[in-house]
C-alpha positions as CSV (number, residue, x, y, z in Angstrom):
1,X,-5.9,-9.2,40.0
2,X,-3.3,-6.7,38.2
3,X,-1.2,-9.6,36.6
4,X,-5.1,-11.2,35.9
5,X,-6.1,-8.1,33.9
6,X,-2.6,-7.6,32.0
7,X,-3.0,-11.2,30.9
8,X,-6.2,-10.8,29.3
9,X,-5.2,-7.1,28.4
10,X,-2.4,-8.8,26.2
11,X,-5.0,-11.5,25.0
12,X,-7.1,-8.9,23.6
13,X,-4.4,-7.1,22.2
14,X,-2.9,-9.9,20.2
15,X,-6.4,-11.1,18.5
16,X,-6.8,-7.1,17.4
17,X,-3.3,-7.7,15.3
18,X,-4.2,-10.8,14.4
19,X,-7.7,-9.8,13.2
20,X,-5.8,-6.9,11.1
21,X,-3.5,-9.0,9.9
22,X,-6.0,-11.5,8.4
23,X,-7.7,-8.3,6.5
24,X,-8.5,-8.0,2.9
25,X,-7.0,-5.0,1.3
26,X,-7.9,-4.2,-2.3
27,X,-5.3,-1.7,-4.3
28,X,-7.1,-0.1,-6.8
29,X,-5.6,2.1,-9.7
30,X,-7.6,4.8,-11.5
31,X,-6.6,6.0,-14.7
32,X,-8.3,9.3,-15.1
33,X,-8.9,10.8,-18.5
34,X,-6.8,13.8,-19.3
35,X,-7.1,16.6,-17.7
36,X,-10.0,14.6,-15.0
37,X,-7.3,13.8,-12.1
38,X,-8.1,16.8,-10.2
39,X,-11.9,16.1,-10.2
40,X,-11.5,12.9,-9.9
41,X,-9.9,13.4,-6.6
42,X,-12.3,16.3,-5.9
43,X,-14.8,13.4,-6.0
44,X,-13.0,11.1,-3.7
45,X,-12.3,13.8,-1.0
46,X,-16.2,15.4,-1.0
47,X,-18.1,12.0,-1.4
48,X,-16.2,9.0,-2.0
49,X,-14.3,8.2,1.0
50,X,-17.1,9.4,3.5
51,X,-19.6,6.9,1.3
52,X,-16.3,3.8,1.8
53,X,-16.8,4.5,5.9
54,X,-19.9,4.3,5.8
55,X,-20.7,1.2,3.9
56,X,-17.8,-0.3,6.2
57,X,-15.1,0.3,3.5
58,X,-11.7,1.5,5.7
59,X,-10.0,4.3,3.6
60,X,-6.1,3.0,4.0
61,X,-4.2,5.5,1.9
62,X,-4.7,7.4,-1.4
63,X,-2.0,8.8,-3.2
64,X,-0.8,10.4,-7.1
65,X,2.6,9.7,-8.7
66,X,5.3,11.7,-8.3
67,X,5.7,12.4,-11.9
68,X,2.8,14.7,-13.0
69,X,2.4,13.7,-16.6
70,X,0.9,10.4,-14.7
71,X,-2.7,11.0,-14.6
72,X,-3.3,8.3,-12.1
73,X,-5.0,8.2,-8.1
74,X,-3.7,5.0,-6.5
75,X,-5.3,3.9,-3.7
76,X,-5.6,1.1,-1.0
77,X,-9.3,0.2,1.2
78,X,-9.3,-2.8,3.3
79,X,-12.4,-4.6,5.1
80,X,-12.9,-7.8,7.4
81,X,-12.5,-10.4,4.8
82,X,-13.1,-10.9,1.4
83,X,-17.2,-11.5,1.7
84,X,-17.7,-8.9,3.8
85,X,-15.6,-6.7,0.9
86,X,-17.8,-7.6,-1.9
87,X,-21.1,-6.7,0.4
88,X,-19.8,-3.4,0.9
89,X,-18.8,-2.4,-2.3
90,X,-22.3,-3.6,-3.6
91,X,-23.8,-1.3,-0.7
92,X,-21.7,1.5,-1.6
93,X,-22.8,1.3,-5.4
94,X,-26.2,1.2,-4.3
95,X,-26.2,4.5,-2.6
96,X,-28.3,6.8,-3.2
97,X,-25.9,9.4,-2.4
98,X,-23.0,7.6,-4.7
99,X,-25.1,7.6,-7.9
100,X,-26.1,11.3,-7.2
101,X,-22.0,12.5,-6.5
102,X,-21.7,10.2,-9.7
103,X,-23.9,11.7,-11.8
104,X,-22.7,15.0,-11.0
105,X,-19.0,14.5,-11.5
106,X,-19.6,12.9,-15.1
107,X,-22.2,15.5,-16.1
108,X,-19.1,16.7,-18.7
109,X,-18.0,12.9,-19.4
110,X,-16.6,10.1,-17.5
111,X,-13.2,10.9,-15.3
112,X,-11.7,7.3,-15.2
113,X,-10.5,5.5,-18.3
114,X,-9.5,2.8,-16.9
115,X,-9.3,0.5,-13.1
116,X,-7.2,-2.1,-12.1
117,X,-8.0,-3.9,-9.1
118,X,-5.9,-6.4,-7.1
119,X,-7.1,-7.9,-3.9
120,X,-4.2,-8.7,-1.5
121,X,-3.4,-10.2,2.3
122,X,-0.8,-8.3,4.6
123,X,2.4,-10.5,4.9
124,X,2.9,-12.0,8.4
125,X,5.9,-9.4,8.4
126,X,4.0,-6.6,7.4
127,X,3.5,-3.4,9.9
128,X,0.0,-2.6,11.2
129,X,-0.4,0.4,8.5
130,X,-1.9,3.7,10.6
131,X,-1.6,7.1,10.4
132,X,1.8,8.8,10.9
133,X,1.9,12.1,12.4
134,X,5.1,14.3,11.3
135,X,5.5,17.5,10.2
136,X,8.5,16.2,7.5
137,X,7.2,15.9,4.1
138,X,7.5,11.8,2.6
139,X,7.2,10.3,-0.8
140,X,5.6,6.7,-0.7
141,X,7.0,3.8,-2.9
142,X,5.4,1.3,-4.3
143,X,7.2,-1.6,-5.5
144,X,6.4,-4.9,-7.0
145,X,8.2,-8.1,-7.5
146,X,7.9,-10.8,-9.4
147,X,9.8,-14.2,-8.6
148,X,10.7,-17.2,-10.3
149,X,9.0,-20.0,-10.0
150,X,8.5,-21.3,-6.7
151,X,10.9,-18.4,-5.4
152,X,8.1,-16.6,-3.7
153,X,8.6,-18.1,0.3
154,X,12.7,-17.2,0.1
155,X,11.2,-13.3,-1.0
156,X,9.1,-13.7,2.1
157,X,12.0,-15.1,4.4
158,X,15.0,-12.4,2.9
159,X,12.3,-9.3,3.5
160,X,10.8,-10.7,7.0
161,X,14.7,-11.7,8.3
162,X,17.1,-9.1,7.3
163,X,15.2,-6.1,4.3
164,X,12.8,-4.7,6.4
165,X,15.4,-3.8,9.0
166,X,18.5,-2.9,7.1
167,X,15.3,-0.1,4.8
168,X,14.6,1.0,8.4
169,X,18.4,1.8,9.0
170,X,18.5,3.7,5.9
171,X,15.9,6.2,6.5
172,X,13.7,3.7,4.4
173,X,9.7,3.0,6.1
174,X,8.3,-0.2,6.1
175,X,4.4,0.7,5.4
176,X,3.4,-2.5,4.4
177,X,3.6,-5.5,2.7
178,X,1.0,-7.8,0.9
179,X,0.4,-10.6,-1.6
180,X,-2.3,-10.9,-4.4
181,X,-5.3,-13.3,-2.9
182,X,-5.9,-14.4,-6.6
183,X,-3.6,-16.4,-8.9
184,X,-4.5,-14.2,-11.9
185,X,-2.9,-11.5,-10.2
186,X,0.4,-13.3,-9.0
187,X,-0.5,-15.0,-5.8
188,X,2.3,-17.4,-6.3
189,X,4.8,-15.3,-7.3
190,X,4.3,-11.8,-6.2
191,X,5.5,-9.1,-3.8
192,X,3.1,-5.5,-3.4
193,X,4.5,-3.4,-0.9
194,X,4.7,0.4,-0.2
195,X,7.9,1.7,1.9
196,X,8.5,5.7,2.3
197,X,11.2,8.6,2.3
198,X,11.5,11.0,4.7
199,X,13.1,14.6,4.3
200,X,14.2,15.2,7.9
201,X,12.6,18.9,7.4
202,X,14.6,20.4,4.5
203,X,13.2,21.1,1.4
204,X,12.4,17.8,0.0
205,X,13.8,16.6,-3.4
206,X,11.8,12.9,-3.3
207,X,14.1,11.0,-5.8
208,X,17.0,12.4,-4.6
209,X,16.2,11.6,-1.1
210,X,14.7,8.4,-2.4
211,X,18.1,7.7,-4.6
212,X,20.4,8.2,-1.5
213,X,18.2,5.8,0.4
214,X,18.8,3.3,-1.8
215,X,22.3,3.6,-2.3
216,X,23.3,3.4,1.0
217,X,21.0,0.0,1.1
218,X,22.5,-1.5,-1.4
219,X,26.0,-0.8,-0.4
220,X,25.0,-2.3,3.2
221,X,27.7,-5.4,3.9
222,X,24.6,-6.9,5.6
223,X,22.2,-6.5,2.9
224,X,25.1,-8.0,0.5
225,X,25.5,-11.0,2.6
226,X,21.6,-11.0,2.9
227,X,21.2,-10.9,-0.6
228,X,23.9,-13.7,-1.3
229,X,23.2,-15.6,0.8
230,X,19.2,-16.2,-0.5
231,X,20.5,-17.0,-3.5
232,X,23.1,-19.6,-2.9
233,X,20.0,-22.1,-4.9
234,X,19.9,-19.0,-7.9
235,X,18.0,-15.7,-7.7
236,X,14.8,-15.1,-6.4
237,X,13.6,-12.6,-8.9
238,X,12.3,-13.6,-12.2
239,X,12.5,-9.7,-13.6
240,X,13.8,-6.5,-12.3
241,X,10.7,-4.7,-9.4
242,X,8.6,-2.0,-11.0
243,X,8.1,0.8,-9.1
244,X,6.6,4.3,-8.7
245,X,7.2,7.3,-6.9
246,X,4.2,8.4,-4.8
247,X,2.7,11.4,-2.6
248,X,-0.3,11.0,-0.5
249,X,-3.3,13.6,-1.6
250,X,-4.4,16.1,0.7
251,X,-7.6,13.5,1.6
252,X,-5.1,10.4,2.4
253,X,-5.5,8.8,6.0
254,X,-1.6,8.0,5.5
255,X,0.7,10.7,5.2
């Protein structure tokens, strides 16, 4: 009975990862007008994310660039699918309760200036993203890669074989990985994922943390074989990853 209850036990655990995995996140990218980031996220902490759970919206991870002249919030929600997305967003415009924080908030003119949305699927590599709970202080990176054509399954194979594990043995967290659902956004040729820094409980100096990371990654003989290795047919990259330096707001699920 034991072994009978294990097997199903493993059953139902394997459909939960694969129902997470088969999630549609949306990254969205506020650009608030000056001097509007901090009620902007005033808005998000007292309303907006309680209104997101409740219109079956999950609040993933909300963060602000490292550099403070970037008047930016980034943040990621995720929901079933891609229908059941749209439904909820519509719900959550419709609220009552929304158009009243709304109304309020831009009572002095509008915070945001400008959103970019991208909808994305996790990567079959990509970690389940939940909560971590630390007392060490992390900057979050988000990086973005473009590929040449056709290019895009070798990104997928070098990060899912070898990257992921040689970041992790440089004090480098894989928080996850996705793809753009739509081809206006680079479905076919691009890489979204966030990865972290962690300060090991000294004072933390992000980029300098973040540089040393990286260093020792690149400098990895296994990365370097990694890396040659993919490209034995020519380079995988079209252009050179953008990037940002990120830390999670005070209201983020991920910390």
């Amino acid at each position: 009975m034991k072994r009978i209850l294990s097997f199903f036990t493993l059953l139902l655990l394997a459909a939960f990862l694969k129902a997470e995995d088969i999630r549609s996140y949306e990254l969205r990218i506020y650009t608030a007008h000056k001097g509007k980031l901090e009620a902007l996220n005033a808005r998000f902490r007292d309303h907006t994310c309680k209104l997101f759970v409740k219109h079956g919206l999950t609040n993933v991870g909300y963060w602000v660039p490292v550099d403070k002249s970037d008047n930016r919030l980034i943040y990621v929600i995720s929901s079933p699918n891609r229908v059941a997305h749209k439904k909820s967003w519509q719900a959550f415009l419709n609220d009552s309760d929304w158009k009243k924080a709304y109304k309020a908030s831009t009572k002095d003119g509008a915070l945001v200036a400008k959103i970019d949305s991208t909808f994305m699927s996790a990567t079959d590599y990509s970690p389940v993203v939940k909560p971590v709970i630390t007392k060490d202080i992390r900057v979050f990176e988000l990086r973005t890669y473009t590929t040449a054509s056709d290019r895009l399954k070798n990104l997928h194979a070098r990060f899912r074989d070898h990257t992921c594990k040689i970041f992790e043995n440089h004090d480098m967290t894989n928080v996850a990985y996705w793809t753009p659902m739509d081809a206006n956004k680079g479905k076919s040729n691009t890489l979204i994922y966030i990865i972290s820094h962690f300060s090991h409980g000294q004072p933390f100096k992000h980029l300098a943390q973040a540089k040393k990371n990286w260093k020792g990654f690149g400098g990895d003989p296994s990365w370097q074989k990694a890396r040659a290795a993919s490209e034995v047919d020519g380079k995988i990259l079209a252009k050179g990853p953008a990037r940002i330096y990120l830390k999670a707001t005070d209201f983020s699920p991920l910390k």
